[in-house]
MIDOSE-1310 file (N, C-alpha, C; in nm, 2 decimals, decimal comma, always signed):
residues 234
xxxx	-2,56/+3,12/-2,07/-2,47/+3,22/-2,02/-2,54/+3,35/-1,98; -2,65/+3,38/-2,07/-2,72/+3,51/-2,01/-2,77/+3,52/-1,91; -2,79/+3,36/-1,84/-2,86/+3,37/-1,69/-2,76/+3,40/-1,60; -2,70/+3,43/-1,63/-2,58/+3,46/-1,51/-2,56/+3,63/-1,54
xxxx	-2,59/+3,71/-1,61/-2,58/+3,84/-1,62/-2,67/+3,91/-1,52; -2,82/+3,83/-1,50/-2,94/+3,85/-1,43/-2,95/+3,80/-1,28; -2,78/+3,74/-1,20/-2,80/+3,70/-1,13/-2,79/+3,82/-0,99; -2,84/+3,81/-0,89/-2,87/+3,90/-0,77/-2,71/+3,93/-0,77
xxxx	-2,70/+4,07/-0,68/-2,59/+4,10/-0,62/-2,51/+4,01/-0,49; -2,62/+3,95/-0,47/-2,60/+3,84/-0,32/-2,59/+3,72/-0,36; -2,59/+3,72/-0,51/-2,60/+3,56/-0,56/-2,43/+3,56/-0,61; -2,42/+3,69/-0,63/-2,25/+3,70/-0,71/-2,15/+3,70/-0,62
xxxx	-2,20/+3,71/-0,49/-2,12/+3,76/-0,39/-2,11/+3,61/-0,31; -2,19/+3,50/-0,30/-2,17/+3,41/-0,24/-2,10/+3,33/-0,33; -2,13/+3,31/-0,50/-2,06/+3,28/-0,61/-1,87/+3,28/-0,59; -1,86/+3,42/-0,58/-1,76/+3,45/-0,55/-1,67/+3,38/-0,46
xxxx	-1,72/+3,44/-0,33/-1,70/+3,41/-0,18/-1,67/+3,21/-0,21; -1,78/+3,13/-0,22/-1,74/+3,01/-0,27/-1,59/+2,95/-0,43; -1,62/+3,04/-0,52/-1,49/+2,98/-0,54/-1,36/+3,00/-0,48; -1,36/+3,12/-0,42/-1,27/+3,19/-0,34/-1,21/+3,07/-0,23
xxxx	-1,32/+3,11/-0,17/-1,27/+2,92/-0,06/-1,21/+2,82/-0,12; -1,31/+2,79/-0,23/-1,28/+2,63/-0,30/-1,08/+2,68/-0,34; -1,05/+2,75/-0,39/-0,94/+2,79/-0,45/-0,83/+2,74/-0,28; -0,89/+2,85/-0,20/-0,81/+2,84/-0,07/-0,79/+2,74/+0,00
xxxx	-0,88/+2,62/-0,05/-0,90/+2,49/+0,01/-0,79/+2,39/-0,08; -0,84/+2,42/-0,19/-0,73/+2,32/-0,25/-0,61/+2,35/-0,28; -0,53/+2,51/-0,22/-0,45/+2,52/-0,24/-0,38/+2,56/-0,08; -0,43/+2,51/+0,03/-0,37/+2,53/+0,17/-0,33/+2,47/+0,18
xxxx	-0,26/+2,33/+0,17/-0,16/+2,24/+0,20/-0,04/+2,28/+0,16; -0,07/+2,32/+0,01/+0,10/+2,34/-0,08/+0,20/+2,38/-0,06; +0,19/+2,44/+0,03/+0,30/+2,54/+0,06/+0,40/+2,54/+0,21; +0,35/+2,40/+0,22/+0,42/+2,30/+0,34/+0,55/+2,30/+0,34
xxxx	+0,61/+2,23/+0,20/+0,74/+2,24/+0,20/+0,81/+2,31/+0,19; +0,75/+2,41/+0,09/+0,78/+2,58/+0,03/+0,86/+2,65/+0,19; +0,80/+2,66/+0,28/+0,83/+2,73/+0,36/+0,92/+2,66/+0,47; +0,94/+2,50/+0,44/+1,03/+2,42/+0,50/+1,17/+2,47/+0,43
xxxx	+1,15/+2,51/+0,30/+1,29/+2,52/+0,20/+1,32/+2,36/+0,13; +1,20/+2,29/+0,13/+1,23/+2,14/+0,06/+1,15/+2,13/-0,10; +1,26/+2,11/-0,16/+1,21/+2,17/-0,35/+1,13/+2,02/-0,36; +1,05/+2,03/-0,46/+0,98/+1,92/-0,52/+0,85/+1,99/-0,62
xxxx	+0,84/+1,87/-0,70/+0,71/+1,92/-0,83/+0,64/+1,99/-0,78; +0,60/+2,07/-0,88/+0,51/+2,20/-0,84/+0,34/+2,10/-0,85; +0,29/+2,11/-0,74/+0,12/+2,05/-0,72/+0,01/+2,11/-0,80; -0,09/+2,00/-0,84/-0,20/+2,08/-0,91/-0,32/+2,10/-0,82
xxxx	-0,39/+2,20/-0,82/-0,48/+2,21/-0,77/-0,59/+2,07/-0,72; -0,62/+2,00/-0,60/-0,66/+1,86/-0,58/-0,59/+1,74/-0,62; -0,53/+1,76/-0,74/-0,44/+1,63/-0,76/-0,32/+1,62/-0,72; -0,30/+1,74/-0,64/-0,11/+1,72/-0,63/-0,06/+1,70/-0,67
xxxx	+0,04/+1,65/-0,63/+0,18/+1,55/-0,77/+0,12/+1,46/-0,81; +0,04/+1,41/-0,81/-0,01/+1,23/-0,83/-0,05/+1,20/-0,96; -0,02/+1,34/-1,06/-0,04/+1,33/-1,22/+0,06/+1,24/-1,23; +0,16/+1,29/-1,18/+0,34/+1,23/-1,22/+0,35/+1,06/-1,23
xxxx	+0,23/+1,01/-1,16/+0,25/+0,88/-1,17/+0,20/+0,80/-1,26; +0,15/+0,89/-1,39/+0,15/+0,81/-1,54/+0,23/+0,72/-1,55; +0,34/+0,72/-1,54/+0,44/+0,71/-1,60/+0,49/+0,57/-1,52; +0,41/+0,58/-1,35/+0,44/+0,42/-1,29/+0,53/+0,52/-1,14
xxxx	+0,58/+0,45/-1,04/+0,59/+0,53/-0,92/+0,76/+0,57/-0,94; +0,82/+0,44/-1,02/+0,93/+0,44/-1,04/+1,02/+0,52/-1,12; +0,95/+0,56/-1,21/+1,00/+0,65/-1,30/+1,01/+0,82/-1,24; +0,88/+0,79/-1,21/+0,84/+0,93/-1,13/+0,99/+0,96/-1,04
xxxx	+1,02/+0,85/-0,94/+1,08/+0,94/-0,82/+1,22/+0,90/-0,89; +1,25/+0,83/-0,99/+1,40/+0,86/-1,09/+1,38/+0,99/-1,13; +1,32/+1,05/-1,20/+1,26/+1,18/-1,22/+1,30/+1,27/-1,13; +1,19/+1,26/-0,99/+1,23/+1,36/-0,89/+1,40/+1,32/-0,83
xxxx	+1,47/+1,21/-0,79/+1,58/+1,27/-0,78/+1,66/+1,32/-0,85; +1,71/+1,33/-1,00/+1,77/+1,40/-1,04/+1,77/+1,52/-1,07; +1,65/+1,53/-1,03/+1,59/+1,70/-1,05/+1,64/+1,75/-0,89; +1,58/+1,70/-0,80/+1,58/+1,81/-0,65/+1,66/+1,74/-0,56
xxxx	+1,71/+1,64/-0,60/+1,84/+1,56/-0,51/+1,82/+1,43/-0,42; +1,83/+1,41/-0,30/+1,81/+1,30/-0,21/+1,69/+1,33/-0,13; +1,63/+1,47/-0,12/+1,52/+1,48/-0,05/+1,42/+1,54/-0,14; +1,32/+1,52/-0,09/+1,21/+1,64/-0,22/+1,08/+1,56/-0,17
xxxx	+1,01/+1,70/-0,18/+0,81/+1,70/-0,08/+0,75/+1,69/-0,20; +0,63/+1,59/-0,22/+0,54/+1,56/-0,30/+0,41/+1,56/-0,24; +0,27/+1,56/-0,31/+0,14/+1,60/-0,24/+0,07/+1,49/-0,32; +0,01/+1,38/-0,23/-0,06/+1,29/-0,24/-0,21/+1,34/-0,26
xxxx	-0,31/+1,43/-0,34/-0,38/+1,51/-0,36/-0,33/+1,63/-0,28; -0,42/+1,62/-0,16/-0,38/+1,72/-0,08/-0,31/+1,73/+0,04; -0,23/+1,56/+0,07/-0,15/+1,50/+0,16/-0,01/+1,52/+0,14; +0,04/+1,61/+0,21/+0,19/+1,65/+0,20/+0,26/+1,47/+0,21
xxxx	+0,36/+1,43/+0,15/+0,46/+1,35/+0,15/+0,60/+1,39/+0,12; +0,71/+1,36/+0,24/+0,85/+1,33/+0,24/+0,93/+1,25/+0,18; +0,97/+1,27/+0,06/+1,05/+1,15/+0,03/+1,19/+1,17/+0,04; +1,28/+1,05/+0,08/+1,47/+1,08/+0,13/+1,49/+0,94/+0,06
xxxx	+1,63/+0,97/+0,02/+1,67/+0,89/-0,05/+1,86/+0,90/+0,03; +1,87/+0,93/+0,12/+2,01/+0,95/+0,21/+1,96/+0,83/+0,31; +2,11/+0,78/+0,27/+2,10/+0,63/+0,37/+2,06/+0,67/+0,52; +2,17/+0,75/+0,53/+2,17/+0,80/+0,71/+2,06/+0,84/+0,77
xxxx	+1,97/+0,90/+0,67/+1,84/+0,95/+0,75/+1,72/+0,83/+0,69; +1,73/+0,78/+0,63/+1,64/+0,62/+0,63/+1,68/+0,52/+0,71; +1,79/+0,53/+0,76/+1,84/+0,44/+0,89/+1,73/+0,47/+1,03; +1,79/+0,64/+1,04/+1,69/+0,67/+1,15/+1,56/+0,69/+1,13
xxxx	+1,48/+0,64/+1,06/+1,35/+0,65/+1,02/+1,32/+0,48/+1,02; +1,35/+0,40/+0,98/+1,34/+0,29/+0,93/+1,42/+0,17/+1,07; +1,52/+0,24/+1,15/+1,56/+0,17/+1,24/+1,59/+0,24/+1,41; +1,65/+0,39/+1,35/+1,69/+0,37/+1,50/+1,57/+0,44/+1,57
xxxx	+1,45/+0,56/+1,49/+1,35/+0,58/+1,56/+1,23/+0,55/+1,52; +1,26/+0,46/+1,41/+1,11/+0,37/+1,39/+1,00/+0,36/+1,53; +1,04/+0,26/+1,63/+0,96/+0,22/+1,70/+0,88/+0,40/+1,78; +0,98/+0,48/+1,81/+0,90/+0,57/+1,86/+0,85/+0,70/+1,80
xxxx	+0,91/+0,68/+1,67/+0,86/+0,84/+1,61/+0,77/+0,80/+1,47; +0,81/+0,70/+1,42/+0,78/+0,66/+1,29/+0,73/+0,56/+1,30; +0,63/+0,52/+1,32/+0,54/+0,34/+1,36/+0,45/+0,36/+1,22; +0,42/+0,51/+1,18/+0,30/+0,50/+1,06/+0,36/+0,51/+0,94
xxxx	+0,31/+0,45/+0,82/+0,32/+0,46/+0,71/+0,19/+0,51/+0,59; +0,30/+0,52/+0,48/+0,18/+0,63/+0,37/+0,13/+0,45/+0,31; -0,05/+0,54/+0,32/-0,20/+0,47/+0,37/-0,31/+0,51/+0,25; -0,26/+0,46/+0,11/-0,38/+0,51/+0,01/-0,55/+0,41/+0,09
xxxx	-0,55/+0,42/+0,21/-0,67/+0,33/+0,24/-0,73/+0,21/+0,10; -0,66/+0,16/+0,05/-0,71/+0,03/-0,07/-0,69/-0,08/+0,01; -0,65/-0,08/+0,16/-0,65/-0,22/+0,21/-0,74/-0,32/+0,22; -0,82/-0,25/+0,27/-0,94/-0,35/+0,27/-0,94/-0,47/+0,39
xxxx	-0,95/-0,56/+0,39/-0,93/-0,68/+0,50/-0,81/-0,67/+0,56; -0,73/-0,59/+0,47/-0,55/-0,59/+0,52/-0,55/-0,52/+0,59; -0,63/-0,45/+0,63/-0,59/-0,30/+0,73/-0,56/-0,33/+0,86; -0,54/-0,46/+0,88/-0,43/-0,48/+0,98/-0,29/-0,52/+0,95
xxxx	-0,27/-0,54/+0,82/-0,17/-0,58/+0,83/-0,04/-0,52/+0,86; +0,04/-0,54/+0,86/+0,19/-0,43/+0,96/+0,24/-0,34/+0,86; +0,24/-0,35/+0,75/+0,29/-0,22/+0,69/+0,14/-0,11/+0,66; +0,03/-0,20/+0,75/-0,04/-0,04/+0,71/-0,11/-0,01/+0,83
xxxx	-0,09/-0,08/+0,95/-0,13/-0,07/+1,06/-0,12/+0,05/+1,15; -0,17/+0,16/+1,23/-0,07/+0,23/+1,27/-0,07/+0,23/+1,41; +0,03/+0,31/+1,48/+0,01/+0,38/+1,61/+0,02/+0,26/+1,67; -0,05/+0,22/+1,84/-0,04/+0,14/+1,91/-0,07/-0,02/+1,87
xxxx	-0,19/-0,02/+1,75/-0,19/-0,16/+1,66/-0,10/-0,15/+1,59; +0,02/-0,10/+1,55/+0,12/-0,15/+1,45/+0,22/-0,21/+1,59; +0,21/-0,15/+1,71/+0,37/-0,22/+1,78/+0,31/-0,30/+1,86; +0,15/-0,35/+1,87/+0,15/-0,44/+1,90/+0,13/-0,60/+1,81
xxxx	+0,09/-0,55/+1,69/+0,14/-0,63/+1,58/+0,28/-0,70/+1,55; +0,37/-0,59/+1,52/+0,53/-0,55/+1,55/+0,57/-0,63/+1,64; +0,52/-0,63/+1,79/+0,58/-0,71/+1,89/+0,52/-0,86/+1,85; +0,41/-0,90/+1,80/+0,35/-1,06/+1,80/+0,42/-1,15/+1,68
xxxx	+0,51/-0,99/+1,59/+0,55/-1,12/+1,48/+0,72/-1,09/+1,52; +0,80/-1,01/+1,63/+0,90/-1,02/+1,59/+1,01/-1,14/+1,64; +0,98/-1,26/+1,73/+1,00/-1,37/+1,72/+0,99/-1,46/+1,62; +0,92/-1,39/+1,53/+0,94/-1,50/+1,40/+1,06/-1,47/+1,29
xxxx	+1,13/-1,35/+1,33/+1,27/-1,28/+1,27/+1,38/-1,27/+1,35; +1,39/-1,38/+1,42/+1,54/-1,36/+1,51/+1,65/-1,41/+1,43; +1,75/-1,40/+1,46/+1,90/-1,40/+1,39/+1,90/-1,57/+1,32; +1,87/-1,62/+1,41/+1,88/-1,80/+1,38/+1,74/-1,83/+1,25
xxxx	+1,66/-1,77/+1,29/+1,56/-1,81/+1,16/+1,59/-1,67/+1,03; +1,69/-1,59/+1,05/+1,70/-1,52/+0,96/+1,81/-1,60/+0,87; +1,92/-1,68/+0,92/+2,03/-1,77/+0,90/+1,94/-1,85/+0,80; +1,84/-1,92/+0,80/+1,77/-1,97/+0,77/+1,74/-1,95/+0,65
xxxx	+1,71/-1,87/+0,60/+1,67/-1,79/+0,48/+1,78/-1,77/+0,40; +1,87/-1,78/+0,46/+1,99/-1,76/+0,32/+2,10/-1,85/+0,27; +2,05/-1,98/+0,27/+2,05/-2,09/+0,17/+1,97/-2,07/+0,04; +1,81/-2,03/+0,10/+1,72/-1,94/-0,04/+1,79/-1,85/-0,10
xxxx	+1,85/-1,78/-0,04/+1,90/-1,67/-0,09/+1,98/-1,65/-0,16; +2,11/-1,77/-0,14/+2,20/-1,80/-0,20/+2,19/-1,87/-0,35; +2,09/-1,93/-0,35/+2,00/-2,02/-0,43/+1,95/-1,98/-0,56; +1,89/-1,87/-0,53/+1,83/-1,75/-0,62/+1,97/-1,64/-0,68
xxxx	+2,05/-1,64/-0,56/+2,15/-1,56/-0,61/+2,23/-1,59/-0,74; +2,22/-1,79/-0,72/+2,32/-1,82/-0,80/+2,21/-1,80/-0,91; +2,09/-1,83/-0,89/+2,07/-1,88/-1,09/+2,03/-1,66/-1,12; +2,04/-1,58/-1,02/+2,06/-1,44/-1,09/+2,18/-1,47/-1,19
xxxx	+2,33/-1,49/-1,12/+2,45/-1,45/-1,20/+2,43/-1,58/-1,29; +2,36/-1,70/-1,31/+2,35/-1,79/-1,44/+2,28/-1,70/-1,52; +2,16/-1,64/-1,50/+2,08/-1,57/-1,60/+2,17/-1,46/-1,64; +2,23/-1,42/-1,60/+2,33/-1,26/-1,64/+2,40/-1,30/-1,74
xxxx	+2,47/-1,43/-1,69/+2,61/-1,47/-1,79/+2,57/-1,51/-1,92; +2,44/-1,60/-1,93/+2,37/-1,61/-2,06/+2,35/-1,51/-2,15; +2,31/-1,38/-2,10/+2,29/-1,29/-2,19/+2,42/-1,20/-2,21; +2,54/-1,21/-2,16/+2,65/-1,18/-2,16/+2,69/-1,22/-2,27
xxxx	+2,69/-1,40/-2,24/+2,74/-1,47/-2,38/+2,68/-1,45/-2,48; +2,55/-1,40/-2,51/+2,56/-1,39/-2,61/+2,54/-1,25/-2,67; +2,59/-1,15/-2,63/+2,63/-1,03/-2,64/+2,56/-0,91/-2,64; +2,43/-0,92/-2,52/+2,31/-0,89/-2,50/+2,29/-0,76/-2,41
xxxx	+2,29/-0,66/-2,46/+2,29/-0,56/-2,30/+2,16/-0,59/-2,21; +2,21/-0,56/-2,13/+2,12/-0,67/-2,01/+2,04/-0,48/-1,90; +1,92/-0,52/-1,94/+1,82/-0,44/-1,84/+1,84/-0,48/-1,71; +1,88/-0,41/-1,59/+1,94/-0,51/-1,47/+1,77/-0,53/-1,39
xxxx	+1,66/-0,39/-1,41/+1,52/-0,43/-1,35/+1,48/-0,57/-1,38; +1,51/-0,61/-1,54/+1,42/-0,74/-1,57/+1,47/-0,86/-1,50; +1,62/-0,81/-1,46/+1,66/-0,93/-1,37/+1,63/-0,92/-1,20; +1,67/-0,77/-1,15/+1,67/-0,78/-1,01/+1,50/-0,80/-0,98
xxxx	+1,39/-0,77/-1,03/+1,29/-0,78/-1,03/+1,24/-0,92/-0,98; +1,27/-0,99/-1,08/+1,24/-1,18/-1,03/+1,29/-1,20/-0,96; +1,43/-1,16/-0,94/+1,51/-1,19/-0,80/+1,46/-1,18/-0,69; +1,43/-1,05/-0,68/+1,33/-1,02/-0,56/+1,26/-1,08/-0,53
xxxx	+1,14/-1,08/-0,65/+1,02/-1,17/-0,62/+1,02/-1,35/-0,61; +1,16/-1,40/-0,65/+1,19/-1,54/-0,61/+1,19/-1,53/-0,44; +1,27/-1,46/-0,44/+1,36/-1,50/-0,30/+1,24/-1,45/-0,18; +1,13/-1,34/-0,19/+1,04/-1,33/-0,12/+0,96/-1,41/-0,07
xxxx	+0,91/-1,51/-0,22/+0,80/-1,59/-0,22/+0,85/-1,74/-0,13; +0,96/-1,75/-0,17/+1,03/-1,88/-0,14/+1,08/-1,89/+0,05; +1,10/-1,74/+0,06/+1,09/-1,69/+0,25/+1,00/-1,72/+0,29; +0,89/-1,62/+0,23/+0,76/-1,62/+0,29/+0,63/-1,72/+0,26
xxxx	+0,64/-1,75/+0,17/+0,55/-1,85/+0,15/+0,56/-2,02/+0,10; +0,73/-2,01/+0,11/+0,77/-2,14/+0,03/+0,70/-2,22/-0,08; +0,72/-2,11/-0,19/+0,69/-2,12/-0,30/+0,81/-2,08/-0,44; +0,82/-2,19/-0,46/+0,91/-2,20/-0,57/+0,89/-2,14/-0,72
xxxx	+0,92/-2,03/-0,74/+0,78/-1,96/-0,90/+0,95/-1,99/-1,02; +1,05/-1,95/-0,92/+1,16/-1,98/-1,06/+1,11/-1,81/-1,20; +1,13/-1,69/-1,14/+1,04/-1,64/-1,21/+1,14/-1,53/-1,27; +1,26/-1,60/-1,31/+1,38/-1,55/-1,37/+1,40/-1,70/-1,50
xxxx	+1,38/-1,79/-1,50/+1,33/-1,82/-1,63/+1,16/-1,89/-1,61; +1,09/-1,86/-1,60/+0,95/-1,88/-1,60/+0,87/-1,80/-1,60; +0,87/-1,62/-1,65/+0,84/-1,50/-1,62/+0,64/-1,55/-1,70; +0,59/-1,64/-1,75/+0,52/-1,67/-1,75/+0,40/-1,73/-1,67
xxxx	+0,49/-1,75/-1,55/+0,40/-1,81/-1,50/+0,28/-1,72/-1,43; +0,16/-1,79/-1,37/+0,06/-1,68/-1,34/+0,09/-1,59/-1,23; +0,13/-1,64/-1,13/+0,16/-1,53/-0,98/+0,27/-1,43/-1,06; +0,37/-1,40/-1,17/+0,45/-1,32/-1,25/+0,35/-1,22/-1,32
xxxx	+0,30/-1,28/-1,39/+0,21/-1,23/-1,45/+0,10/-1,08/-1,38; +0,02/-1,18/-1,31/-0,06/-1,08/-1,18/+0,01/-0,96/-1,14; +0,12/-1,05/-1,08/+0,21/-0,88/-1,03/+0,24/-0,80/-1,10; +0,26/-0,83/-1,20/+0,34/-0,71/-1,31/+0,20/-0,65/-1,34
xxxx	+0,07/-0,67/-1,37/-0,02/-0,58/-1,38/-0,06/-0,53/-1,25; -0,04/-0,57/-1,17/-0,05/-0,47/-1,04/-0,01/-0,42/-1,02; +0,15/-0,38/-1,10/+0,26/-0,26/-1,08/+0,26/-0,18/-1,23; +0,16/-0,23/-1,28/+0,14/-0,15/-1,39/+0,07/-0,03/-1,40
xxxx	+0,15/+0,11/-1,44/+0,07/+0,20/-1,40/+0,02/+0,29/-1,56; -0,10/+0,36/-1,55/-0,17/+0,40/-1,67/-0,27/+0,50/-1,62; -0,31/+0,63/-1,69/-0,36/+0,73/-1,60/-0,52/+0,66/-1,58; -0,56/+0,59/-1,60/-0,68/+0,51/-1,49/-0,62/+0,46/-1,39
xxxx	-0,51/+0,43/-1,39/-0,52/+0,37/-1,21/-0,43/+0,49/-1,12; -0,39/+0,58/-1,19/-0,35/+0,71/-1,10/-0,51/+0,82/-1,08; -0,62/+0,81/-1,20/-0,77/+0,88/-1,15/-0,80/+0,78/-1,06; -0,80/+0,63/-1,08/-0,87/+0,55/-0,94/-0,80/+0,57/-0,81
xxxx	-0,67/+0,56/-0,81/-0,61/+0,61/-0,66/-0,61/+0,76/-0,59; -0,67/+0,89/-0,72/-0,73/+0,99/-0,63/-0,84/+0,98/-0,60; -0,91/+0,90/-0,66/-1,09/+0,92/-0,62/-1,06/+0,85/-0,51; -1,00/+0,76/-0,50/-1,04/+0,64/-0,35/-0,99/+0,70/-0,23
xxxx	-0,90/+0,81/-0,26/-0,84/+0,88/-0,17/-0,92/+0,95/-0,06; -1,05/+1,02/-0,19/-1,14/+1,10/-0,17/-1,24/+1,04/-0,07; -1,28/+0,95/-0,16/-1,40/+0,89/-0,17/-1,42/+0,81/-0,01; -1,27/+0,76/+0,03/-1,26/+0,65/+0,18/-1,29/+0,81/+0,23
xxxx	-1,28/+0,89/+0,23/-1,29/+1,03/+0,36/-1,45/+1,07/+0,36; -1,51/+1,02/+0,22/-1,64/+1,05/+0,26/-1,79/+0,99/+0,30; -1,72/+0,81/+0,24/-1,81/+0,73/+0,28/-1,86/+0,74/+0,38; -1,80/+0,72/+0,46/-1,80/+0,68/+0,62/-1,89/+0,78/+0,72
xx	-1,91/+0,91/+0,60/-1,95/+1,00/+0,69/-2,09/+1,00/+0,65; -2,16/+0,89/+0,56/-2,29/+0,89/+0,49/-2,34/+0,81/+0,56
C-alpha cells in the first residue's frame, strides 16, 4: 500500500483517468431503458441483470413480471434486452413483422456447429433458411401432427386424474413440462420418450440438467459472452 503514496503525479492522473473510463464503460449501456421510461432490475456494473438467473430463467422473469408488469428491459452483461409478455405485441414481433423487422434473435454465441441453425441464424441467412424449411410446415403436414398431439394430450389428463384421485396437489410444470417435451420429440424426431410416466429415462434426464441453473452456469454464460468478443480478435 505504501507504494502507491510514492506514485508520480502522471501516474495518479492516468490511474484515475483509467478507472474513470472503466466506470463509464461499464456503465454506458444502462441507461437505455431509463430514458425509454421502461422499468426493469436495477444492472450491475458488467454483469447486468444476469446475477438474477441463480435462481434459473424462469423464476427470474416470474419475478420481473410481477414487479414491472408485461414489459420490462434487462441487460445481458452489457447487452440491453426487451422482454414483453402482451399477446398483441408478440404477435407483431413473432408474426406480423417477424419476416421484416425482427428475423434476429437473443445469441449467447454457445452455438457452436448450430450457428446455422434458424433460431440463431440471423439477417439474410435466417430468411434464407426460413424460406428452405417453410414447406416442410404447411397446413396438411401440420394436420399431421395432431393425432401426436392428441395422443399426448390424452395420457396429460390420465396423469392429472391419477394424482387427483388420490388427493395430491398437482405442480402443473412437472406435468406441462413432459408434455411439451413428448409431443416435440415425437413431431420432430419420432421418438417416443413417454416422459410423463418414464421421467427417468436418459434424453429426460439430460435436459433437465441443461435447464438447470446454479451460479456456475450464470459465471460460464458471462464469461462466454466475453470471451466469443475477444477470441477472434487474437
Amino acid at each position: 500500500m505504501a507504494h502507491f503514496l510514492y506514485l508520480s503525479a502522471e501516474t495518479w492522473t492516468l490511474l484515475v483517468a483509467f478507472i474513470t473510463l472503466l466506470v463509464v464503460y461499464a456503465y454506458w449501456p444502462y441507461g437505455v431503458f431509463k430514458r425509454l421510461g421502461i422499468p426493469g432490475p436495477k444492472p450491475v456494473m458488467f454483469f447486468g441483470t444476469m446475477l438474477g438467473y441463480r435462481e434459473g430463467f424462469i423464476k427470474f422473469d416470474e419475478e420481473c413480471f410481477k414487479k414491472y408488469g408485461r414489459t420490462w428491459g434487462i441487460y445481458d452483461g452489457r447487452l440491453p434486452a426487451l422482454c414483453i409478455t402482451d399477446p398483441a405485441t408478440i404477435k407483431t414481433v413473432l408474426v406480423k413483422e417477424c419476416y421484416n423487422l425482427f428475423t434476429n434473435r437473443r445469441n449467447f454465441h454457445l452455438n457452436g456447429p448450430l450457428y446455422d441453425a434458424v433460431s440463431i441464424a440471423e439477417d439474410e441467412q435466417w430468411k434464407r433458411i426460413r424460406g428452405i424449411l417453410s414447406p416442410f410446415f404447411t397446413s396438411g403436414r401440420l394436420k399431421e401432427m395432431f393425432v401426436l398431439m392428441k395422443q399426448h394430450s390424452a395420457n396429460l389428463i390420465s396423469s392429472m386424474k391419477k394424482k387427483v384421485e388420490k388427493d395430491e396437489p398437482l405442480e402443473l410444470k412437472e406435468f406441462f413440462g413432459p408434455f411439451s417435451m413428448d409431443t416435440v420429440t415425437s413431431s420432430a424426431f419420432s421418438v417416443d420418450i413417454d416422459s410423463l410416466n418414464n421421467p427417468a429415462d436418459p434424453f429426460v434426464s439430460n435436459i433437465k440438467k441443461m435447464l438447470k441453473f446454479d451460479i456456475f452456469s450464470v459465471l460460464f454464460l458471462i464469461a462466454s459472452t466475453v470471451l466469443v468478443k475477444i477470441l477472434p480478435n487474437l
